[in-house]
DRENRO-185934 format. One record per residue (C-alpha): residue number from 1; residue in three letters; y, x negated, z. Coordinates in nm, 4 decimals. Each point is the difference from the previous one (the first is absolute). Example, Ala and Ser with C-alpha at 12.3 -4.5 7.8 and 13.67 -1.06 7.14 Angstrom:
2
    nr   rest      north       east         up
     1    ALA    -0.4500    -1.2300     0.7800
     2    SER     0.3440    -0.1370    -0.0660
***
This chain:
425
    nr   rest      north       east         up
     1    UNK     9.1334   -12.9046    13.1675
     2    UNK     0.3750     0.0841     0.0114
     3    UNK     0.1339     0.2135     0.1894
     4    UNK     0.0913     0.2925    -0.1849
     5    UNK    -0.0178     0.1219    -0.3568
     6    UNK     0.3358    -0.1617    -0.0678
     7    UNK    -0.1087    -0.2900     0.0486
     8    UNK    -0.3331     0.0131    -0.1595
     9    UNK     0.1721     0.1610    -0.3210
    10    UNK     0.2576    -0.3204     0.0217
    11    UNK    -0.2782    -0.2507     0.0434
    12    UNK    -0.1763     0.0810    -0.3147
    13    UNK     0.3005     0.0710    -0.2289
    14    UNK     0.0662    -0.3409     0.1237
    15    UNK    -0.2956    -0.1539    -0.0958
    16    UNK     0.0224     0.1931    -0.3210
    17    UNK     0.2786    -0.1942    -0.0905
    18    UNK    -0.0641    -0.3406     0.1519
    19    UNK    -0.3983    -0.0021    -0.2385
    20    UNK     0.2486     0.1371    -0.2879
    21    UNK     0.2182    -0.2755     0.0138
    22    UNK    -0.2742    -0.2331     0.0427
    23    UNK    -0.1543     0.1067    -0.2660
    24    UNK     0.2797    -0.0422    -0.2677
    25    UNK    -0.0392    -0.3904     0.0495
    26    UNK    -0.4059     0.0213    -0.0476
    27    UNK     0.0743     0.2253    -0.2963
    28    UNK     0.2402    -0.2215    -0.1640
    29    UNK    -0.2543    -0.2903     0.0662
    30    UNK    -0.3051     0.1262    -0.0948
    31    UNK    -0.0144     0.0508    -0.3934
    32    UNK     0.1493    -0.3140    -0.0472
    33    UNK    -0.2449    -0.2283     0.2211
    34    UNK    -0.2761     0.0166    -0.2316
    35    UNK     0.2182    -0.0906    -0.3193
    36    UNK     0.2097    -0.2639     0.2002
    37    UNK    -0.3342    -0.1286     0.1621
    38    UNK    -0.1611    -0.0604    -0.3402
    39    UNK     0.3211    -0.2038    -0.1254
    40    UNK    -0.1164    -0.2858     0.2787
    41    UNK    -0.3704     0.0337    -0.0193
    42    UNK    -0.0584    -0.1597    -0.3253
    43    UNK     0.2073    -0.3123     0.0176
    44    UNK    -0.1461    -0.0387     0.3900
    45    UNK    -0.3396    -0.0157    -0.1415
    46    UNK    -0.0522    -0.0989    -0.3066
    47    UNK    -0.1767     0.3350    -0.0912
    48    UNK     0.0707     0.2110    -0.2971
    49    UNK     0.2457     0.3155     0.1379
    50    UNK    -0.2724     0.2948    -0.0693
    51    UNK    -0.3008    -0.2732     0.1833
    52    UNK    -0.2529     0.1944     0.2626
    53    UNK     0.1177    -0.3299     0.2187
    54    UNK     0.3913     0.1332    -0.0699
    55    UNK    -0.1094     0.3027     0.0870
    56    UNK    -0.1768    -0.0869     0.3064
    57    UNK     0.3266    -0.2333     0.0987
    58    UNK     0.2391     0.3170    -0.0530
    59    UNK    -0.2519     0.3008     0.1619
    60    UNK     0.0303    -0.3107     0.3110
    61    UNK     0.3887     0.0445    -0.0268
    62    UNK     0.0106     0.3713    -0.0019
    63    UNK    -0.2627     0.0217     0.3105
    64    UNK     0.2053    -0.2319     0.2130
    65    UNK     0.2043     0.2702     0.1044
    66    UNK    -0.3311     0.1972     0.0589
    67    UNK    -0.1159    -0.2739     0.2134
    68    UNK     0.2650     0.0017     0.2787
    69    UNK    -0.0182     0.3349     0.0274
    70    UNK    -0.3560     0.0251     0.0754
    71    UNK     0.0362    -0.3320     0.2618
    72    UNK     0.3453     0.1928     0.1272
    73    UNK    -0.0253     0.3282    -0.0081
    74    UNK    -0.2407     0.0911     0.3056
    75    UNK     0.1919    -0.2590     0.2092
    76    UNK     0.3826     0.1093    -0.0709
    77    UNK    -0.1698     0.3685     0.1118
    78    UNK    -0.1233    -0.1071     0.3043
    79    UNK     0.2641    -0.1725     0.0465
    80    UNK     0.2318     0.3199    -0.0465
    81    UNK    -0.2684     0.1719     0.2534
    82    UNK     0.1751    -0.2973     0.2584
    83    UNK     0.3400    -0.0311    -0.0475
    84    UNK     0.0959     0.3287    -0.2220
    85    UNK     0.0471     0.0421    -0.3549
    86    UNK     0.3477    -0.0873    -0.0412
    87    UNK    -0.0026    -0.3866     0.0687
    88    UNK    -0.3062    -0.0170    -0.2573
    89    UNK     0.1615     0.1422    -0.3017
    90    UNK     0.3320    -0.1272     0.0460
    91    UNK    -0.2052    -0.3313    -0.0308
    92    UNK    -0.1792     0.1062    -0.3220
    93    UNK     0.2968     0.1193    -0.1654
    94    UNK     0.1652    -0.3668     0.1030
    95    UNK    -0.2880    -0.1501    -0.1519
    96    UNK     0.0331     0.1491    -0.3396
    97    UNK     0.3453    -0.1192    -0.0417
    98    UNK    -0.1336    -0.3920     0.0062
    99    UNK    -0.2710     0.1251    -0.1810
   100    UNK     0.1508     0.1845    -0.2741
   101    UNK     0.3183    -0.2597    -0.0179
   102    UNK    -0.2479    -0.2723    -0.0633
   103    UNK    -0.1980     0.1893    -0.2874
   104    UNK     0.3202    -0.0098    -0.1900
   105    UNK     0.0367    -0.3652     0.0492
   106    UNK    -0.3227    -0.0780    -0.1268
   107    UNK     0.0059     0.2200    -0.2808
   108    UNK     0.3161    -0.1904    -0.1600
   109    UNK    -0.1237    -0.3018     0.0077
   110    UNK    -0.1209    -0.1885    -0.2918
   111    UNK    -0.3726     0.0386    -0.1424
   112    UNK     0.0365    -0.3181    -0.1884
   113    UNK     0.0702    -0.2074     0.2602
   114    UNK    -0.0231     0.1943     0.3173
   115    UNK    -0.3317     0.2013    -0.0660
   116    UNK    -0.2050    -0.1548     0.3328
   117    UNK     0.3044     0.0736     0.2169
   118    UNK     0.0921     0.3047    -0.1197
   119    UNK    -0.3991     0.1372     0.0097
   120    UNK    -0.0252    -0.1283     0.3791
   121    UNK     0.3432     0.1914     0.1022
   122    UNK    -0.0868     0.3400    -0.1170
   123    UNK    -0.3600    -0.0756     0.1954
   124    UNK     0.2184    -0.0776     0.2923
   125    UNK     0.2476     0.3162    -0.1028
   126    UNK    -0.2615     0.2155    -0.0577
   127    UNK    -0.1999    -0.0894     0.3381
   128    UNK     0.3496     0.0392     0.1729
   129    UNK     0.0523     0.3252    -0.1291
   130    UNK    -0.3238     0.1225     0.1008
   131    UNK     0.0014    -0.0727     0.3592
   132    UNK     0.3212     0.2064     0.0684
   133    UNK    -0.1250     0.2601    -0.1986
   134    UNK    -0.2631     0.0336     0.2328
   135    UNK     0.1901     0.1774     0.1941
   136    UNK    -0.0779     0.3089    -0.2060
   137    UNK    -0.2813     0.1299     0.2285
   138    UNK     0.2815    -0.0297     0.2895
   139    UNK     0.2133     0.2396    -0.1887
   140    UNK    -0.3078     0.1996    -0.0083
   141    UNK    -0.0242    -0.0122     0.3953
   142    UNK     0.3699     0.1016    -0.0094
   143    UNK    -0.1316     0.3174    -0.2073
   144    UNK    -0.3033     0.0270     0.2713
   145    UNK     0.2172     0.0090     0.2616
   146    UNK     0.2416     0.2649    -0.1277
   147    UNK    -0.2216     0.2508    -0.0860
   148    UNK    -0.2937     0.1917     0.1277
   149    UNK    -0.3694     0.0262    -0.1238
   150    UNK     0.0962     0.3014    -0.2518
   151    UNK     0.3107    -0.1406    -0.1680
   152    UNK    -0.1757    -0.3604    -0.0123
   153    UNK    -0.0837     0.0477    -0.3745
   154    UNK     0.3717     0.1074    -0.0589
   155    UNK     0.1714    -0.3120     0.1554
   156    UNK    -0.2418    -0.2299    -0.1848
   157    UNK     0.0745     0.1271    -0.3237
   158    UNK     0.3804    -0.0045     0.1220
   159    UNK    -0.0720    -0.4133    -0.0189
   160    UNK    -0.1875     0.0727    -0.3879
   161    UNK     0.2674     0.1671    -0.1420
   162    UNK     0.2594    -0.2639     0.1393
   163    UNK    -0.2593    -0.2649    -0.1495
   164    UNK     0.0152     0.2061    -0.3676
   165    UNK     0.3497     0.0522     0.0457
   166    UNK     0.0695    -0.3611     0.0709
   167    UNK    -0.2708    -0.0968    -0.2703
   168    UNK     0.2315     0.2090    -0.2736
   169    UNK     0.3135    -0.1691     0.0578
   170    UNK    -0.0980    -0.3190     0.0738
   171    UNK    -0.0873    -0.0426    -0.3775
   172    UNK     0.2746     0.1543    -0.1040
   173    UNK     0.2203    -0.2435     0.2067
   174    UNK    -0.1772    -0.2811    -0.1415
   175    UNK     0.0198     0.0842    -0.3393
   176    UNK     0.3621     0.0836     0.0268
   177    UNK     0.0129    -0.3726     0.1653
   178    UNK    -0.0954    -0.1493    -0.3091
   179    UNK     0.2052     0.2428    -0.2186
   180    UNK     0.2740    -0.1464     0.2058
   181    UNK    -0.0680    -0.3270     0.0403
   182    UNK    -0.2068    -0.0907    -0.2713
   183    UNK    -0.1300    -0.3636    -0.0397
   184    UNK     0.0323    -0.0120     0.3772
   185    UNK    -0.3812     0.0376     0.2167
   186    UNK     0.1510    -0.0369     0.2896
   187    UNK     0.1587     0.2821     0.0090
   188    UNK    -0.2539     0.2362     0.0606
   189    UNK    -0.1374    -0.1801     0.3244
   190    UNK     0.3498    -0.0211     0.1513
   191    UNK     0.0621     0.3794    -0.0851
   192    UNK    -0.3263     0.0873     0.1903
   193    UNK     0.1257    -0.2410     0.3168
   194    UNK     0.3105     0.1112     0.0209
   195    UNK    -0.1431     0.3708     0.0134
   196    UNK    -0.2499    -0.0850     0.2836
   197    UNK     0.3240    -0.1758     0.1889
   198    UNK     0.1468     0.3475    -0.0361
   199    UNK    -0.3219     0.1312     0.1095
   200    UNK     0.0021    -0.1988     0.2926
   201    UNK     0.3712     0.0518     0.1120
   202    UNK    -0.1008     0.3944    -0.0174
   203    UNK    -0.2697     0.0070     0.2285
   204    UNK     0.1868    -0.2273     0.2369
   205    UNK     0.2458     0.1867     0.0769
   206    UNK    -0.1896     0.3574    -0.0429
   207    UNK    -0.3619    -0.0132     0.0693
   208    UNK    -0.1320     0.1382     0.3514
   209    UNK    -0.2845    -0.1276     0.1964
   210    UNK    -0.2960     0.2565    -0.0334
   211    UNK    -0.2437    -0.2031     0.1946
   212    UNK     0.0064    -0.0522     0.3741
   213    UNK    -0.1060    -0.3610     0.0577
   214    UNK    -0.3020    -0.0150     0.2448
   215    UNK    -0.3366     0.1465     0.0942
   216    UNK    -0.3555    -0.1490    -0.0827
   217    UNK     0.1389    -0.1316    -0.3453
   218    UNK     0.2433    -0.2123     0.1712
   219    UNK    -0.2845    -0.2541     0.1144
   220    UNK    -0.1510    -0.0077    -0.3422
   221    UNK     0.0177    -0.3517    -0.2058
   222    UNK     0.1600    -0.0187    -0.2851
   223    UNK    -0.2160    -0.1036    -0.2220
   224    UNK    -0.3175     0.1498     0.0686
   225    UNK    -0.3252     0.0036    -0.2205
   226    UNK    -0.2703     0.1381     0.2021
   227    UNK     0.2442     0.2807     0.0109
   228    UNK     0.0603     0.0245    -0.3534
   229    UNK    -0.3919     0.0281    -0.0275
   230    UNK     0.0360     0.2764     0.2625
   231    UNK     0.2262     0.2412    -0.2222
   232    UNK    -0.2406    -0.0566    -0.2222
   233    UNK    -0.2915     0.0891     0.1220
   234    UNK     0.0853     0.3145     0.1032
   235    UNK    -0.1273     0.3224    -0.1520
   236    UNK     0.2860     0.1977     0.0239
   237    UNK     0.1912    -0.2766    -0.2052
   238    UNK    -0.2000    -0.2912    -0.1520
   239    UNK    -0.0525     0.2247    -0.2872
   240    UNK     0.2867     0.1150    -0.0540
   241    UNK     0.1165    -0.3273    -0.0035
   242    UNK    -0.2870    -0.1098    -0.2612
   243    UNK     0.1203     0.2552    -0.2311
   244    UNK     0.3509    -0.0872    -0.0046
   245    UNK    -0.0887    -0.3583    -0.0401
   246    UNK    -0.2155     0.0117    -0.2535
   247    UNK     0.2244     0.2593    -0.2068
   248    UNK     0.2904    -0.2381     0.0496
   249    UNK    -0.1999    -0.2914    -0.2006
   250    UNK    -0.0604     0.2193    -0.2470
   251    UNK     0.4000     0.1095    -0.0283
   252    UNK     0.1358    -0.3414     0.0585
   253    UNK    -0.2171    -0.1447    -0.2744
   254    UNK     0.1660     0.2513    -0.2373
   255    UNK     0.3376    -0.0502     0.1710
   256    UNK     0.0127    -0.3930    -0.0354
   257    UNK    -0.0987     0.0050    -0.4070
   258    UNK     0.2809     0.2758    -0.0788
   259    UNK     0.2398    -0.2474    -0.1243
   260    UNK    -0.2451    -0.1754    -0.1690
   261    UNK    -0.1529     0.2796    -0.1983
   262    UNK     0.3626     0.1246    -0.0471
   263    UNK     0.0530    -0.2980    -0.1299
   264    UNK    -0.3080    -0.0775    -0.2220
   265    UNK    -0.1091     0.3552    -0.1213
   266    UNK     0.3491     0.2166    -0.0078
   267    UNK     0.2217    -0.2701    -0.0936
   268    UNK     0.2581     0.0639     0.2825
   269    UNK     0.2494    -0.2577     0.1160
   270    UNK     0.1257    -0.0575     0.3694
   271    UNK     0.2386     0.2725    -0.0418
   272    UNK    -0.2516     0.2600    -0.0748
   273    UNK    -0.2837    -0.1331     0.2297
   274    UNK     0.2916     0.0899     0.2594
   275    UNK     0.0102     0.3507    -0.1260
   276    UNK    -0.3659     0.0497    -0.0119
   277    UNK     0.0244    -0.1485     0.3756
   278    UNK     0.2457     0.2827     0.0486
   279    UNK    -0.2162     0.2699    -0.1320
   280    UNK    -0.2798    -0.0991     0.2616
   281    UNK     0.2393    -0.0006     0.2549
   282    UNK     0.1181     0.3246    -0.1219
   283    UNK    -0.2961     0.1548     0.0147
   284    UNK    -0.0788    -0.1249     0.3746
   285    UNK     0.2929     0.1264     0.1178
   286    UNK    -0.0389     0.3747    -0.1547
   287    UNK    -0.4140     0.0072     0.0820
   288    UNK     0.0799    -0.1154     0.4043
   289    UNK     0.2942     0.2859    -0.0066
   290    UNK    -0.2568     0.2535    -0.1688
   291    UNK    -0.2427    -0.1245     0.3260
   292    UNK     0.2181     0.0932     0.2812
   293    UNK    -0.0118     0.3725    -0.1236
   294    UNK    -0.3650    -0.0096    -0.0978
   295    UNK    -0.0873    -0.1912     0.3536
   296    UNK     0.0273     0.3271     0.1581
   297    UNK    -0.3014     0.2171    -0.2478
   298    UNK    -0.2664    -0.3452    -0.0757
   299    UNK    -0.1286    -0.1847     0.2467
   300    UNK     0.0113    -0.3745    -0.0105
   301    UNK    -0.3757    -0.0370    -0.1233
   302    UNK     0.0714     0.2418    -0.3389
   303    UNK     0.3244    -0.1838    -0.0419
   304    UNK    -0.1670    -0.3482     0.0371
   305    UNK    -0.2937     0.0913    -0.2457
   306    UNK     0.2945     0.1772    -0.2980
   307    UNK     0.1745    -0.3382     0.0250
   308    UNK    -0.3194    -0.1901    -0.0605
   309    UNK    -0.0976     0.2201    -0.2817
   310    UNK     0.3404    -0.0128    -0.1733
   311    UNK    -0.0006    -0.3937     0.0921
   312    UNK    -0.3200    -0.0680    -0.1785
   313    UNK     0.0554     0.1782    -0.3090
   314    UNK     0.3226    -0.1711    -0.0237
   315    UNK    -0.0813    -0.3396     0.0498
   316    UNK    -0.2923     0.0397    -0.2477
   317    UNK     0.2101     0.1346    -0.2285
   318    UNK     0.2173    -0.3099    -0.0315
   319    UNK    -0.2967    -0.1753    -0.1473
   320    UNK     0.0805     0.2138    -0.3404
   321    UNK     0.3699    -0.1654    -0.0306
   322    UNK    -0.1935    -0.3186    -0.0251
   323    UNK    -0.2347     0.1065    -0.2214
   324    UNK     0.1834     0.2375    -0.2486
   325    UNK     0.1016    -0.1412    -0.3070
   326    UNK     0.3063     0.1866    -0.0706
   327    UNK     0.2745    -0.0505     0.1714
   328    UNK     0.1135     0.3741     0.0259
   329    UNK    -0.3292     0.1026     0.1336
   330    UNK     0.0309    -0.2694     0.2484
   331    UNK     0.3518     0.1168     0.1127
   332    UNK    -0.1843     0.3622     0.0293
   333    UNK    -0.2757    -0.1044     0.2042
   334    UNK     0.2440    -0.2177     0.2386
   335    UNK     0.2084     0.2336     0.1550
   336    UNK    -0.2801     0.2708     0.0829
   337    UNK    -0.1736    -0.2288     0.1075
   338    UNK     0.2226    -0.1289     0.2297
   339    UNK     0.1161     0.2860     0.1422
   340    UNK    -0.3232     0.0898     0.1237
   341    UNK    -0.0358    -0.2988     0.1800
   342    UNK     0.3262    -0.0515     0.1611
   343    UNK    -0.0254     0.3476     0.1142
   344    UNK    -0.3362    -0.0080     0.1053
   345    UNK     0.0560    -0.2970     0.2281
   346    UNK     0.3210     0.1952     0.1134
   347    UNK    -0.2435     0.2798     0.1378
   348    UNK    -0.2281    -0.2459     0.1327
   349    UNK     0.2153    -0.2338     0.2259
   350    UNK     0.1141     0.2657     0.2482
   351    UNK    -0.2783     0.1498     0.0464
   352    UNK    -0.1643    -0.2860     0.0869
   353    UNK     0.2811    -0.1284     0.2273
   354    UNK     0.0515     0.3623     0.1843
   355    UNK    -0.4262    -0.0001     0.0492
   356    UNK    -0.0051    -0.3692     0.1332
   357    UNK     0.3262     0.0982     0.2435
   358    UNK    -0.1531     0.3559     0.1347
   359    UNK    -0.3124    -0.1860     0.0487
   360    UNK     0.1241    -0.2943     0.2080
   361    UNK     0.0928    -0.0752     0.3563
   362    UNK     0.3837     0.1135     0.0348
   363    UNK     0.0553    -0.3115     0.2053
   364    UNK    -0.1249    -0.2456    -0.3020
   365    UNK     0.1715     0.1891    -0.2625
   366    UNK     0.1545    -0.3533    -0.1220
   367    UNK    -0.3157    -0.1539     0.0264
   368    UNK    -0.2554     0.2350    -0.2282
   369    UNK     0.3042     0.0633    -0.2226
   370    UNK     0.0478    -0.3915    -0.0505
   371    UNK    -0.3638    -0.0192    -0.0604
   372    UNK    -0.0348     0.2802    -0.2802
   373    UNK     0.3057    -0.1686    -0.1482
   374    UNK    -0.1657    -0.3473     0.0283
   375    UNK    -0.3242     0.1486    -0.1779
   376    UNK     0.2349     0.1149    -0.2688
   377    UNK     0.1413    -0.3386    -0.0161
   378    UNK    -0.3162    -0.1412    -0.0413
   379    UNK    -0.0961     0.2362    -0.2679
   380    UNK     0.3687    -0.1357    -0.1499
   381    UNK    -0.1614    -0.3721     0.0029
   382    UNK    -0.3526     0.0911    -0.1770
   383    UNK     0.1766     0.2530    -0.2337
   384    UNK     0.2399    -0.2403    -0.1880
   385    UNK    -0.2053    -0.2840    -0.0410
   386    UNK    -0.3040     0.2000    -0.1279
   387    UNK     0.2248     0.2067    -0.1977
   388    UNK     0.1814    -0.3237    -0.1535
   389    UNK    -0.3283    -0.1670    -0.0830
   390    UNK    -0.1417     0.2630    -0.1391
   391    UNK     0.2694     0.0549    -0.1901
   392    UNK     0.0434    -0.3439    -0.1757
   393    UNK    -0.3721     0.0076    -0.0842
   394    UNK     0.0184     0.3689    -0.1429
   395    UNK     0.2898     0.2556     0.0510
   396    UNK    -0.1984     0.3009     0.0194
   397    UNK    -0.1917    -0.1476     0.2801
   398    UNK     0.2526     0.0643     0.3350
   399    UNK     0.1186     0.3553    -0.0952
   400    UNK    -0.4013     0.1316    -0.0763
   401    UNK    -0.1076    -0.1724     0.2712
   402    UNK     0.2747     0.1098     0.2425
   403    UNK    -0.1059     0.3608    -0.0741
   404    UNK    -0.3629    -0.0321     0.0677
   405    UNK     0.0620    -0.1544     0.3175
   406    UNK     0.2552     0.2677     0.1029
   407    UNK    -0.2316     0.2792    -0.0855
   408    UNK    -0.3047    -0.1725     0.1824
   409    UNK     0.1972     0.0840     0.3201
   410    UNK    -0.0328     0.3508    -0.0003
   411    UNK    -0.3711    -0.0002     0.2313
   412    UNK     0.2065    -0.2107     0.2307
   413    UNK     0.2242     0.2983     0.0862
   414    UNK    -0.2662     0.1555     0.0344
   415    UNK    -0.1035    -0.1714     0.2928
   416    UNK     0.3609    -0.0239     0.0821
   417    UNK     0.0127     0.3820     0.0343
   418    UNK    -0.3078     0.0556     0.2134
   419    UNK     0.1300    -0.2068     0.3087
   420    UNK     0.1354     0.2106     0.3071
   421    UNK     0.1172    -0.0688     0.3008
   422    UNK    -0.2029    -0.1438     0.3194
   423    UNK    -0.0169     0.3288     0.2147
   424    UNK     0.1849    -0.0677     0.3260
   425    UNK    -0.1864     0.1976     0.3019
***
């Protein structure tokens, strides 16, 4: 841990700002890889644009990122539990540069006659892009590190509201990328690279080493799998984990058909689907602010189980957009709706984070961390491609099922919540 409070306070304004940054670039990418995925699919393979096989070939596109993570995540952790924190996301942050840099290039090039290439770049882009963001559950360490048992929850949702924060202006970047630059898709890929350069360049020169290289963790491989079993087997926070996961499919299936049921049912071009991406990222940001205050009165099992709740409802309640036949009732249901689920997910992901770090060894904080986060990533791979399938075959399919599934995890928690600690003699 640092040394002194000054330090610790420095540490995780720094990280603050470093997942902020960070998260302007996936922002700015994000609503448009769905729309700019489905210009290549069709002339790749020969199937009609709104196909379940299109939608099978894009839901594959958006859970490439997913998949790196999940492969990546535990091992950049441990890795940070060896050789510190620093080294590890000045890496990831590198990474998103290429990655982000070479999402532009692929997204300018020509459908017609370029459709293949362009589809296999924003694979590679996309794969890229998720290995260095990986690297979140190291800023989470960082977090760990700086702060003790009782402010846990605080710090995590110090990393949420820089993720909402970043989420909000991301979009608004983008859109104001093509408002600039219109006729040019490029644009919005180099404008998120350039931003994780800047990124990187910050925490070079001011980010501090919270871990102290060494210990047990030092001898640990890399890339470990009866180890990543081991997290997970653990009562204190297998279950945990299971909840998060399996809430996550049911949020990223929801997440990856927004632009698509912007599209389709509200009529909104790229420019709006960047403000509606703004209002979720909005919302994250104030719900993880409202959390640091509230960490201090609910406990992390009652916050976990009113994020569920409001998840649930809200994911269901997309299913109505797609199934109301006026449009203004549509655009009434929508933003509800999605409020509720944005902010339930908000209440959800520290708790879980803060539970899994109080409950793990303090010398594999980068380990469990990674693992959680590599669960999650997981749950990012299932979520999109069920979500996308579903989706082509019937639109109110991803958003009713999403909330069932969310809701089914509340007897989870409650296992979750009866675990306590091994008694030492």
């Amino acid at each position: 841990m640092p040394e002194n409070a000054s330090a610790s306070r420095a540490a995780k304004l720094l990280v603050f700002v470093v997942v902020f940054i960070d998260l302007l670039g996936f922002g700015i990418v994000l609503p448009l890889l769905p729309v700019y995925g489905d210009r290549f699919v069709k002339p790749t393979i020969g199937a009609e644009a709104d196909s379940v096989v299109a939608g099978i070939v894009l839901g594959l596109l958006m859970s490439s990122f997913s998949l790196m993570q999940f492969l990546f995540a535990p091992a950049w952790g441990r890795l940070s539990d060896r050789i510190g924190r620093r080294p590890v996301l000045l890496l990831g942050l590198l990474g998103s540069v290429g990655a982000y840099a070479l999402f532009g290039y692929a997204s300018s090039m020509d459908p017609a006659s370029e459709a293949l290439g362009a589809l296999a770049l924003l694979f590679v882009s996309r794969a890229g892009a998720g290995i260095a963001g990986a690297t979140i559950s190291t800023a989470q360490a960082v977090i760990a590190d700086s702060t003790g048992p009782e402010e846990r929850r605080g710090g995590m949702a110090l990393i949420g509201a820089a993720f909402g924060i970043g989420f909000t202006f991301g979009p608004l970047l983008g859109a104001g990328a093509l408002y600039l630059a219109p006729g040019t898709p490029w644009a919005t890929g180099a404008l998120a690279s350039v931003l994780s350069l800047a990124a990187f360049l910050f925490a070079l020169v001011r980010l501090p080493e919270t871990r102290v290289p060494g210990g047990h963790s030092a001898a640990r491989r890399i890339f470990d799998a009866r180890a990543f079993m081991a997290v997970l087997s653990d009562p204190g926070v297998g279950p945990v984990i299971l909840v998060f996961f399996l809430a996550t499919v049911g949020f990223a299936g929801f997440e990856s058909t927004l632009a698509l049921l912007n599209r389709d049912f509200l009529g909104f071009d790229e420019r709006n689907n960047f403000l509606v991406f703004t209002f979720v990222g909005f919302v994250l940001a104030m719900v993880n602010g409202a959390y640091r205050g509230m960490a201090k009165r609910v406990s992390e099992i009652a916050g976990m189980a009113y994020g569920i709740v409001l998840m649930g409802i809200g994911v269901a309640g997309l299913s109505m957009v797609a199934s109301l036949e006026q449009p203004s009732l549509r655009m009434w249901a929508a933003f509800p709706s999605l409020t509720f689920a944005v902010a339930g997910f908000a209440l959800l992901t520290p708790g879980v984070q803060s539970l899994v770090s109080r409950r793990a060894d303090p010398a594999r904080q980068g380990e469990i961390l990674g693992v959680n986060q590599s669960c999650s990533a997981l749950a990012r791979i299932v979520g999109p491609v069920l979500g996308l399938t579903l989706y082509r075959a019937w639109p109110v399919l991803p958003f009713a099922l999403g909330g069932l599934l969310v809701l089914a995890m509340l007897p989870v928690l409650v296992v979750a919540a009866r675990w306590r600690p091994p008694q030492t003699a």
